[in-house]
Each structure stands twice: as structure tokens, then as C-alpha cells.
N, C-alpha and C positions, 0 to 999 in steps of 0.2 A: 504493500500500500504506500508503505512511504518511498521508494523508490520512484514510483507514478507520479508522485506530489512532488519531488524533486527534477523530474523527468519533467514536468510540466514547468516549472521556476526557469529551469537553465534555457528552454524550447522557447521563452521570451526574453532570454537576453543573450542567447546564441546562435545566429542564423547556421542551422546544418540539417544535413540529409536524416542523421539517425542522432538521438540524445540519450546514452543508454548511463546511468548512475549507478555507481555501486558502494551500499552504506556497510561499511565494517562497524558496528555498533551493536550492543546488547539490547534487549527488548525493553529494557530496564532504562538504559543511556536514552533511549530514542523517546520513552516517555517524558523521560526530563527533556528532553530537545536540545541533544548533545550525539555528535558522528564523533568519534577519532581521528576516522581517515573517510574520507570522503573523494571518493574518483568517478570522475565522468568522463565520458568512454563516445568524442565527436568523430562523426565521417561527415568528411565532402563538406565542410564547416567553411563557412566565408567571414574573413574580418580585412576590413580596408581593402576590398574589391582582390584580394587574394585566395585563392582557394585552398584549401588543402587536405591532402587523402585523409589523416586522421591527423589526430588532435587528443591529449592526454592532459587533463584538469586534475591536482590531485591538491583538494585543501584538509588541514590538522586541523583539530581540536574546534570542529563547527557547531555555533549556536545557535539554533533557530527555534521560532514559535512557529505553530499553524493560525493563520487566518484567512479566515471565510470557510472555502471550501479547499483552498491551498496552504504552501507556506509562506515563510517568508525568513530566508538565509540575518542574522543580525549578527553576526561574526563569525572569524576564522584566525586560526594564531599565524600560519602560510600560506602560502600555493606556490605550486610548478605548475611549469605547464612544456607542455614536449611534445613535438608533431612532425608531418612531411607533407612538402610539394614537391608532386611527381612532375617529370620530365614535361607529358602533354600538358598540364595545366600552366608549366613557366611559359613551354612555348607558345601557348595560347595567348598568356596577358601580353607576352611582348609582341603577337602579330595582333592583337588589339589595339594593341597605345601606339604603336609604332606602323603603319601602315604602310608606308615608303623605307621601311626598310625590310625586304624581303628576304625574310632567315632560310636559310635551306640546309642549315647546321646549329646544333646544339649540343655539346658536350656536358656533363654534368661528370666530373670524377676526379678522384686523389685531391679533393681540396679546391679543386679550380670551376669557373665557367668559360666555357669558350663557346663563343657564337660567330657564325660566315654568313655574309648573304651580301642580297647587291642594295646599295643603299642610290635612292634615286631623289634627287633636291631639283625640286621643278622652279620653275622662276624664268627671266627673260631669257637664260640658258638654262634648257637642260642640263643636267650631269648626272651620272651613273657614276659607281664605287665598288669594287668589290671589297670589300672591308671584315676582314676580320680581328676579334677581342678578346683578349684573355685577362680576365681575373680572378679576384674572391671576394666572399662578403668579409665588411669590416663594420663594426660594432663601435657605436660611437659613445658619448657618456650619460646618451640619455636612456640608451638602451635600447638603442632600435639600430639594425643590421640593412646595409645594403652593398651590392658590391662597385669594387671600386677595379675600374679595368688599367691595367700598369703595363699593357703588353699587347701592338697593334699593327698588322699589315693593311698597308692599303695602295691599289694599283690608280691613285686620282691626287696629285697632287694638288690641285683646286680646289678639294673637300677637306675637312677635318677630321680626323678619324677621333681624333681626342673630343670634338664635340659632339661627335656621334656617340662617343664612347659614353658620353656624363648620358645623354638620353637615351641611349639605349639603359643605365642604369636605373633611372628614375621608371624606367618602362618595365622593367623586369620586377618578379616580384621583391618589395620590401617587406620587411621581416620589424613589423612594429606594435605595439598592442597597449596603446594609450588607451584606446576607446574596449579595449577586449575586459573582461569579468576581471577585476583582481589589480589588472594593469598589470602585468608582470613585466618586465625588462630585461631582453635578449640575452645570455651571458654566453652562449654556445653555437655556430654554428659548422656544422656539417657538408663535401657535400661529393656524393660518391655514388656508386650504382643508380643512375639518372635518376638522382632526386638528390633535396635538399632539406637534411635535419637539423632541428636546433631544438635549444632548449632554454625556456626562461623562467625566472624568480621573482 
């Protein structure tokens, strides 16, 4: 039952496909309206127009009352939180945000991103780019991760590869959760077998 009641809480302030909780708590704790550990269990969960496959919510020592016909969470001593974007979903936001720059390559492994595609800047001249970027995310002090490309071929001397490089970053998914349940703040990322994990506090 309470599971339902906490499935329902998180289902309005977490946009995701499934919202599945799991209350480690005695029937005793739960009367008093006390979890220990409390994990919620997101797929396919969207925060800041990023998607991502799963999502791991895990808060300590939670307080809460029931009201109405729900409840309502009124403390927690932590939380983490720990998840993946897969490969199709980067490449998707970046051939979103980014429409004139046409990816036909994405790497995702040993730490790095690397992206190839033709990059086309219309204006009274045409110009075409084949432009390729290599970086990683880097984690800034407010706690939010994006990456920063340090490494760039490109066959157009007329174009910027370096400005391509800043907007293809701002394009790609960032890694932020100001607005996410808890606020936690980036302290880890991953990024390896095409996808990209982290983990925040």
C-alpha cells in the first residue's frame, strides 16, 4: 500500500516511463512514518529535456505523514542518485539542438566523446565542415557536468571547429539536477560501452 502512495508522490515530481519504490522499513517504522532507506527505481525518466534509460533515487532516514488520500515526503537525512544515457538518446538530443550539424558518428568509450559529421553554416556563403571532436564531461562547482571538447579535426579552414565545438557541447546532453527531487550535485561521471554514467549527492 505504501509503496502505491509513494509511487504516486514521486509520479508528480518525476517525469518517467515507470516509478517503481522500494521501502526497506518495518510495519512498525512505517506506522510512525519513518523509511530507513528508501529507493526509487526510474526508467526512461526526463529532467532538463535529457532522457535517461534508468535512474536510481536512494534517500536515508525519510519522514513523512499521509495526507488526504496520499502522502506527503517532510524529510530525509541524504540522497544519491545514479543513472544512464544511452548512446540513441545522446545522439538524438544532439541531432535535435543541433540540426546543421549532421552526426554520422558517435563514440561513447574509455572516458571520452567523440563525435564526426558535416557541419553546414548557411548565410550569404554556404560552407560545409567535416568536423570532428573529442572530449569528456567536466564537473564544474556547482555540480552540474558537461563536456568540454580539447581535441579537433576539421577539413574548413573558414569555420571554427572550436565554436562548433562549445555548441555542439551545450547540444549534447548536460548532466544537471537543480530542478531534479533532492537537487543533488554531479560528483561522478562515466563514460564507456555507449552510454554515459554518473552519479550524484
Amino acid at each position: 500500500m505504501e509503496e502505491d502512495l509513494f509511487a504516486r508522490y514521486f509520479s508528480e515530481r518525476i517525469k518517467a516511463e515507470t516509478v517503481l519504490p522500494v521501502l526497506s522499513a518495518t510495519e512498525d517504522e512505517l506506522r510512525r512514518g519513518a523509511v530507513p532507506t528508501l529507493t526509487v527505481c526510474l526508467e526512461r525518466a526526463e529532467n532538463g529535456g535529457v532522457v535517461y534509460d534508468r535512474l536510481l533515487l536512494v534517500l536515508s532516514d525519510v519522514l513523512f505523514t499521509r495526507s488526504g488520500d496520499g502522502i506527503r515526503v517532510l524529510s530525509y537525512r541524504d540522497s544519491r542518485l545514479s543513472g544512464t544515457i544511452l548512446k540513441k538518446d545522446f545522439l538524438a538530443r544532439v541531432r535535435q539542438k543541433m540540426p546543421h550539424y549532421a552526426l554520422s558518428e558517435l563514440e561513447l568509450k574509455d572516458g571520452k566523446v567523440m563525435v564526426f559529421g558535416a557541419y553546414r553554416r548557411k548565410g550569404t556563403f554556404s560552407m560545409n565542415a567535416l568536423i570532428r571532436l573529442t572530449g569528456q564531461y567536466v564537473i564544474d562547482g556547482a555540480g552540474k557536468a558537461m563536456i568540454r571538447f580539447d581535441d579537433s579535426t576539421n577539413d574548413n579552414p573558414f569555420i571554427s571547429a572550436a565554436d562548433v565545438g562549445r555548441a555542439v557541447a551545450k547540444a549534447a546532453p548536460v548532466l544537471s539536477f537543480t530542478e531534479f527531487f533532492a537537487s543533488p550535485k554531479v560528483e561522478e561521471v562515466r563514460v564507456g560501452h555507449d552510454m554515459v554514467w554518473f552519479s550524484a549527492k
